[in-house]
Residue, then its C-alpha position, 0 to 999 in steps of 0.5 A: x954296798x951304797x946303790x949296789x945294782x945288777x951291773x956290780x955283778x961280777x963275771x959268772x963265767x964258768x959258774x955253775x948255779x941251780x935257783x929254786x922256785x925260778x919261774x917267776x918273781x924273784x927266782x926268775x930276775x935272779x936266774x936271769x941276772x946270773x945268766x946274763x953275767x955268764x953263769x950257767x942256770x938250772x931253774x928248778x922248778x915244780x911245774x915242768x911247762x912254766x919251768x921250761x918256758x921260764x928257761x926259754x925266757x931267759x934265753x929270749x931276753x938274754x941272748x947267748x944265755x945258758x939256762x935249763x929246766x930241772x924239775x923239783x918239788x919241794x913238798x916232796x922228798x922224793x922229787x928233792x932226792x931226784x932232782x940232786x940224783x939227776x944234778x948233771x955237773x960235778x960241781x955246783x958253785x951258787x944254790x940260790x933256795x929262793x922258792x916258797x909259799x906263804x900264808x896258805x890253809x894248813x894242809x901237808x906236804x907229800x911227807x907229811x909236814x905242814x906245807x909251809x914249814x915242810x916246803x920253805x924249809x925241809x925241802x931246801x935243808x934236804x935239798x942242800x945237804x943232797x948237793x953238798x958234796x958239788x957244793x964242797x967241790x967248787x971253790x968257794x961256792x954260795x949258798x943263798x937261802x931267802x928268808x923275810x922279814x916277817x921272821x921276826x913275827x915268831x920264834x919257832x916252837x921245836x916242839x910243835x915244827x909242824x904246827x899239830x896244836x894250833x895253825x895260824x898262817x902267818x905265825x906259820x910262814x914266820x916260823x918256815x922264815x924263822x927256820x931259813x935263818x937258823x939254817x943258815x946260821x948253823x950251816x955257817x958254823x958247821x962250813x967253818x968248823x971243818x974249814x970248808x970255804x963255802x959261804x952261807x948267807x940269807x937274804x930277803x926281798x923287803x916288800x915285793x910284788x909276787x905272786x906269793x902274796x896272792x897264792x893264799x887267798x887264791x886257794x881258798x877261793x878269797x876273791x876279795x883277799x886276792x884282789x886286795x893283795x893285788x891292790x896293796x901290792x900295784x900301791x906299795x910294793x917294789x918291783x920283783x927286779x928290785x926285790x931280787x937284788x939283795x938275793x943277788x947281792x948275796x950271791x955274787x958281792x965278794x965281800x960277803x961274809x958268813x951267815x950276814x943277812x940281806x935285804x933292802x936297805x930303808x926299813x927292810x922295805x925297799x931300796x938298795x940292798x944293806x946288812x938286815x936287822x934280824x930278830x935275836x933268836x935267829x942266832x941262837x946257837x942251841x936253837x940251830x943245832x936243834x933245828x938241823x939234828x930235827x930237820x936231818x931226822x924227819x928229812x933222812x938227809x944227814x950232812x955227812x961231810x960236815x959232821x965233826 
């Protein structure tokens, strides 16, 4: 994978791919590189303005491009089980789980769970099992779920998932990071358990520029916090069409396996993407199995076709 870039992408043509969170950022350069590779892309997004003047986007840079607006929110079950419900094709070949929210104030998803675990993760395992069966009809289908590096700041606690005892912002984005690897891992071992021929993977972006960065201080009115974010990240982050390419890598690169980890290749930060260092507990066999049988009891969503 030595200097991988977007023009090692593969024909897409035919493809069918949905990417969360897709009207900015990393979601938005990955929708738009699949797209410009042939596939056709459904931008799920929240906001249906931004959503669909992303998709307008993508059509404008890439001419001939095929992409479209599909509203989801992932703080809300609901919107998952209309979006999957709406899904208008009968195979579904890459689910990119790109979208998420970070280091917020402790608040509640539409469910009921705290945001950042009930958005970065329920929303896309929900999401994800409502699509599986699209998934498990395309040959060889992907399915990306974007984690961070900082996973490694917390272990998760499958007693407190909410965080009821005590919230701290970055320990709870770290567990919501925690929890896509675990995913991840167990959807991996349950794919081969039953000889399906999807392929689970993770990715992370290294250090980014987004607007991730800046949406936490900006909802408790921290100017300051905002501005500096802003500072640190013109100064020292990469670019969002660099932080997309490990997510890209993983989506598309055909010698991806199962369950790998991939992010940028000098010290998780920046660069071409590279096999990921990823912290111990996130192959924890136990600790995945937990996590699914707690995230199918609080989202409803059981994964019917891969049960053994």
């Amino acid at each position: 994978m030595s200097g991988w870039k977007t023009t090692d992408i593969p024909d897409l043509t035919g493809r069918i791919a949905v990417v969360t969170g897709a009207n900015s950022g990393l979601g938005y350069v990955t929708a738009r590189e699949l797209a410009r590779n042939g596939a056709r892309v459904v931008l799920a997004c929240r906001s249906e303005d931004r959503g669909s003047a992303a998709a307008d986007q993508v059509v404008a840079e890439v001419p001939g491009a095929q992409a479209e607006f599909g509203r989801l929110d992932l703080g809300d079950l609901a919107s998952v089980r209309d979006f999957a419900d709406s899904f208008a094709y009968d195979r579904l070949d890459l689910l990119v789980n790109n979208a998420g929210v970070m280091a917020l104030p402790y608040g509640t998803t539409a469910d009921g769970f705290e945001t950042q675990f009930g958005v970065n993760h329920l929303g896309h395992f929900a999401l994800t099992g409502l699509l599986l069966p699209a998934l498990l009809a395309a040959p060889g289908a992907r399915i990306v779920t974007v984690s961070s590096m900082l996973h490694a700041l917390a272990n998760l606690d499958i007693d407190d998932l909410n965080s009821e005892r005590r919230y701290r912002r970055w320990v709870a984005y770290a567990r919501s990071k925690t929890a896509n690897l675990l995913f991840t891992h167990e959807l991996a071992r349950r794919l081969a358990a039953t000889g399906a021929d999807a392929v689970a993977a993770a990715a992370h972006p290294g250090y980014a520029a987004t607007n991730l960065q800046t949406a936490g201080p900006r909802a408790e009115g921290r100017r300051g916090a905002e501005r500096l974010m802003e500072l640190v990240n013109t100064a020292v982050a990469q670019p969002a069409e660099a932080g997309a390419l490990p997510t890209l890598y993983a989506a598309t690169a055909p010698e991806v396996r199962p369950d790998s980890f991939t992010g940028p290749s000098f010290a998780m930060w920046r660069g071409a993407p590279a096999p990921s260092p990823r912290a111990p507990w996130t192959r924890n066999d136990q600790a995945g199995m937990r996590l699914w049988d707690a995230s199918e009891r609080l989202t409803g969503v059981t994964y019917d076709a891969l049960k053994a």
